[in-house]
C-alpha positions in Angstrom: -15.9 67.0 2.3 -18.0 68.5 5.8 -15.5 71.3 7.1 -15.0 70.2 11.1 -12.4 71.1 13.7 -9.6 69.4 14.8 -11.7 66.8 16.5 -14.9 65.1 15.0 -17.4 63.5 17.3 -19.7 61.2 16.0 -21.6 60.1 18.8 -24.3 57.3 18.4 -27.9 57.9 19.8 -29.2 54.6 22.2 -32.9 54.8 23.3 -34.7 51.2 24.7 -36.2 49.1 21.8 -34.6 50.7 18.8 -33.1 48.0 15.9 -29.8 46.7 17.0 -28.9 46.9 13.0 -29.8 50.7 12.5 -27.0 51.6 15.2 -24.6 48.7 14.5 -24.6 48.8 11.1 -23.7 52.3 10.7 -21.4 51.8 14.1 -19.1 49.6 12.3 -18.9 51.6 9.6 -17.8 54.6 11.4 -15.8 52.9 13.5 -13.6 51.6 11.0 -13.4 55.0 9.7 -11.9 55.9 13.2 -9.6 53.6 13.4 -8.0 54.4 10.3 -8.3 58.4 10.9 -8.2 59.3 14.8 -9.4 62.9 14.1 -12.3 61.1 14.4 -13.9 59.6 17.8 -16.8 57.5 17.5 -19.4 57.0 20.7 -22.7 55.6 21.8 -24.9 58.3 23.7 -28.2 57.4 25.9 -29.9 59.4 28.3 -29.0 57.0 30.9 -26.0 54.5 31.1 -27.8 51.5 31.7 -28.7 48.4 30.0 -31.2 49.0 27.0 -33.3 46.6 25.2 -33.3 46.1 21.8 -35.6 44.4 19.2 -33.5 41.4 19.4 -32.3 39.3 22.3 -29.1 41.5 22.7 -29.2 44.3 25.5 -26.9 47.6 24.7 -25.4 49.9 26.7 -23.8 53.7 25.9 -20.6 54.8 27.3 -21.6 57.9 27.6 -25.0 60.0 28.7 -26.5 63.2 26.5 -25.2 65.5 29.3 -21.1 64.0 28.7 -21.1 65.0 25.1 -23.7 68.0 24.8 -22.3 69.2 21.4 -21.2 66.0 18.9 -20.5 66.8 15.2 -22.0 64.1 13.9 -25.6 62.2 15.5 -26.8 59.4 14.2 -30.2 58.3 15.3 -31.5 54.3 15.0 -35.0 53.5 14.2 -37.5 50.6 14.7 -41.0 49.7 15.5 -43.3 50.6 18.7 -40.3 51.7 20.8 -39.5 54.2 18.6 -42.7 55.6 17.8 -42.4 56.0 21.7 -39.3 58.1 21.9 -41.1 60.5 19.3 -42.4 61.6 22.8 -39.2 61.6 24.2 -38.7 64.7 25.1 -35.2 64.4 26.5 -34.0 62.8 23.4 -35.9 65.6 21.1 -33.9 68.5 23.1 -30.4 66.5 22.6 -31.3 66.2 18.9 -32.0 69.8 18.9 -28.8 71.0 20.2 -26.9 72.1 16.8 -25.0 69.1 15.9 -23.2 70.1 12.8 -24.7 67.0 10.7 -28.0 65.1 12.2 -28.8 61.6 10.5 -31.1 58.7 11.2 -31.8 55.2 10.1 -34.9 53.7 8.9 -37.5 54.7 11.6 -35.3 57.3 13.0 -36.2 60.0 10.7 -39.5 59.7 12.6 -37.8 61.2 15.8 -36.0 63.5 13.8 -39.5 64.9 12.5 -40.4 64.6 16.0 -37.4 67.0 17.0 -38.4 69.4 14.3 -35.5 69.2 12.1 -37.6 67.6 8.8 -39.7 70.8 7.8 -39.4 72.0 4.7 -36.6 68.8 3.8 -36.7 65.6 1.6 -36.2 62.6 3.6 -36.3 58.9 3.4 -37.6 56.4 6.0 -38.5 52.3 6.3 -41.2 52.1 3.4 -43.8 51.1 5.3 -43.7 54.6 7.0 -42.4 56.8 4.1 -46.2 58.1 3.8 -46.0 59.4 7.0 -42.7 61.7 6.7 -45.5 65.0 5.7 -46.9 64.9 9.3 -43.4 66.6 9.7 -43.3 68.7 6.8 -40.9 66.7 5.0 -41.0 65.6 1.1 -40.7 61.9 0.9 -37.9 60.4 -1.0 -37.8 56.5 -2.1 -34.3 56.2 -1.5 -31.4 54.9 -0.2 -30.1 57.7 1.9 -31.0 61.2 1.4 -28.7 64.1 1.9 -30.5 67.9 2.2 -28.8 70.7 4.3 -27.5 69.0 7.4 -29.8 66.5 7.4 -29.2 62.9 6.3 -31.8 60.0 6.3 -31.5 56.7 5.2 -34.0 53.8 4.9 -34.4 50.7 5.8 -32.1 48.8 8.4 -29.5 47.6 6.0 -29.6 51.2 4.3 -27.7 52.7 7.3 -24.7 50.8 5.9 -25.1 52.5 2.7 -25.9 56.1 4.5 -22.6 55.6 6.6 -20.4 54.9 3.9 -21.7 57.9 1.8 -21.4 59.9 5.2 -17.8 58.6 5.4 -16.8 59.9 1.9 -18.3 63.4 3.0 -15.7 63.3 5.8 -12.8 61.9 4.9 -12.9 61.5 0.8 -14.2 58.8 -1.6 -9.8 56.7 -1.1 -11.2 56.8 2.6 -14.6 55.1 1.9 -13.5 52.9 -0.3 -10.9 51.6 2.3 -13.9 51.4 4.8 -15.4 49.4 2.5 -12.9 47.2 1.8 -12.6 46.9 5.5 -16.2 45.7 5.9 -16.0 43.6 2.9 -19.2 45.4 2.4 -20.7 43.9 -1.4 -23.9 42.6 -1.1 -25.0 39.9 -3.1 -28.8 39.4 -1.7 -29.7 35.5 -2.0 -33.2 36.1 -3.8 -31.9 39.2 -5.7 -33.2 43.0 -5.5 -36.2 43.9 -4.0 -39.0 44.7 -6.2 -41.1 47.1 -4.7 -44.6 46.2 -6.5 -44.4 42.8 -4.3 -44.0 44.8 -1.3 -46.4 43.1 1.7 -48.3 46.7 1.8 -51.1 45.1 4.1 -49.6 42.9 6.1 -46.7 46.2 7.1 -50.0 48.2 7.6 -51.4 46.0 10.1 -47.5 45.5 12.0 -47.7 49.5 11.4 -51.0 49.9 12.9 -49.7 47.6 16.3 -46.7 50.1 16.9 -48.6 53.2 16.4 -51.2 51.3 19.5 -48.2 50.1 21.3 -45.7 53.3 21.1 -48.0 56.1 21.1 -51.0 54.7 22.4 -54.0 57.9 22.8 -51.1 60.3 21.5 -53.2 62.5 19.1 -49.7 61.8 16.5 -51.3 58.0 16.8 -54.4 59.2 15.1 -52.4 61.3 12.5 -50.1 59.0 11.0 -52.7 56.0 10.7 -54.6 58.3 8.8 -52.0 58.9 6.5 -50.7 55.5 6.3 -54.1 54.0 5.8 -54.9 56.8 3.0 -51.7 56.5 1.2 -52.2 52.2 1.7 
C-alpha cells in the first residue's frame, strides 16, 4: 500500500471540455472508497470555480480552485478530444500538475497533459489507442494496457479504463478487502453486450481522421500539432 499521512487528498483535476466519464468514472470510485475510510477526502479542483463544459450536455463545476489545495496526495487528470489537446498548453494546469503530488494519474487522453507537464520522460504509459503512438513525443514507452503503474505515475486508457485504474489505485491505498468492497459497492462487473474488443477491428482511419480534427481544433498552429500528426499518421 502507498505510505501517506494522516490525511489523504485525492483531489480531481476539472478543465473545460474534458470527458465527463474519465473524471466520474474514477470519482465514484474514489468516493466510495472515502466514504467507507475518512482518512481519505476526495475533491474536484479547476483553475476557476465556474461552470465547465464537458463533451456531453452536462456542465461541471469544482468545489475547489488549484490555489485551495496546492499540495493533494493523489491527482487524477481526465482526458478527451480537442479540449484536451488544448489544455496541453495550459500552462496553469501544467504548473499545478508539477507541484509534487505524491501519486499523479490520468485517464485516457490525460496522459497527454501529463507528457505535456513533463512527468512521462523516461516512463511507460498508456493512453486512448487512437493516441498511444503519440506518448514518445513525451519520452514515454507506450504500453497497450489497461492502466499502467511506473514510479509515481499511473495512466490508464480509454474512458471506461479509469474505472479499472481507480480500483487498482484503491487497493494501493487501502488493501485488496478495501477494493473489493469498493467494487462490490459499484457493482462494478462488466459484461459488454457485443463481447471484448478485438483490436485488429479497430476503426484506425476513421480515429485518424477524428484525431486529425482535434489536433486542428485544440492546438491549432502549435508546432506539438505538427508533431503528433506526424507520429500518428506514420504509426497509422
Amino acid at each position: 500500500m502507498i505510505g501517506m499521512g494522516t490525511e489523504k487528498t485525492i483531489a480531481f483535476v476539472l478543465y473545460p471540455g474534458c470527458t465527463i466519464l474519465d473524471l466520474v468514472g474514477p470519482l465514484q470510485v474514489l468516493s466510495t472508497l472515502a466514504a467507507m475510510r475518512p482518512e481519505f477526502r476526495v475533491i474536484v479542483v479547476a483553475e476557476r470555480l465556474e461552470p465547465y463544459e464537458t463533451d456531453t450536455p452536462l456542465q461541471v463545476r469544482a468545489g475547489h480552485t488549484f490555489a485551495d489545495v496546492p499540495s493533494p496526495d493523489v491527482v487524477v487528470v481526465p482526458g478527451g478530444g480537442a479540449p484536451t489537446l488544448r489544455a496541453m498548453t495550459d500552462e496553469t494546469l501544467l504548473a499545478y500538475l508539477r507541484g509534487g503530488a505524491r501519486l499523479t494519474t490520468s485517464v485516457c487522453t490525460g496522459s497527454l497533459i501529463l507528457g505535456a507537464a513533463g512527468l512521462l520522460d523516461g516512463r511507460r504509459a498508456t493512453t486512448h489507442w487512437s493516441m498511444l503512438d503519440a506518448l514518445p513525443e513525451f519520452g514515454a514507452t507506450p504500453v497497450r494496457e489497461r492502466w499502467v503503474a511506473d514510479g509515481p505515475v499511473l495512466t490508464a486508457a480509454g474512458v471506461s479504463a479509469g474505472i479499472d485504474m481507480a480500483l487498482h489505485l484503491t487497493e494501493e491505498l487501502g488493501g485488496i478487502d478495501l477494493a473489493r468492497a469498493v467494487q462490490f459497492a459499484i457493482e462494478y462487473d462488466p459484461e459488454p453486450p457485443h463481447g471484448k474488443l478485438n483490436w485488429t477491428e479497430a476503426p484506425r482511419p476513421l480515429y485518424l481522421a477524428v484525431v486529425g480534427q482535434w489536433l486542428r481544433d485544440g492546438l491549432g498552429d502549435h508546432p506539438l500539432a505538427e508533431r503528433l500528426a506526424t507520429r500518428l499518421q506514420n504509426a497509422g
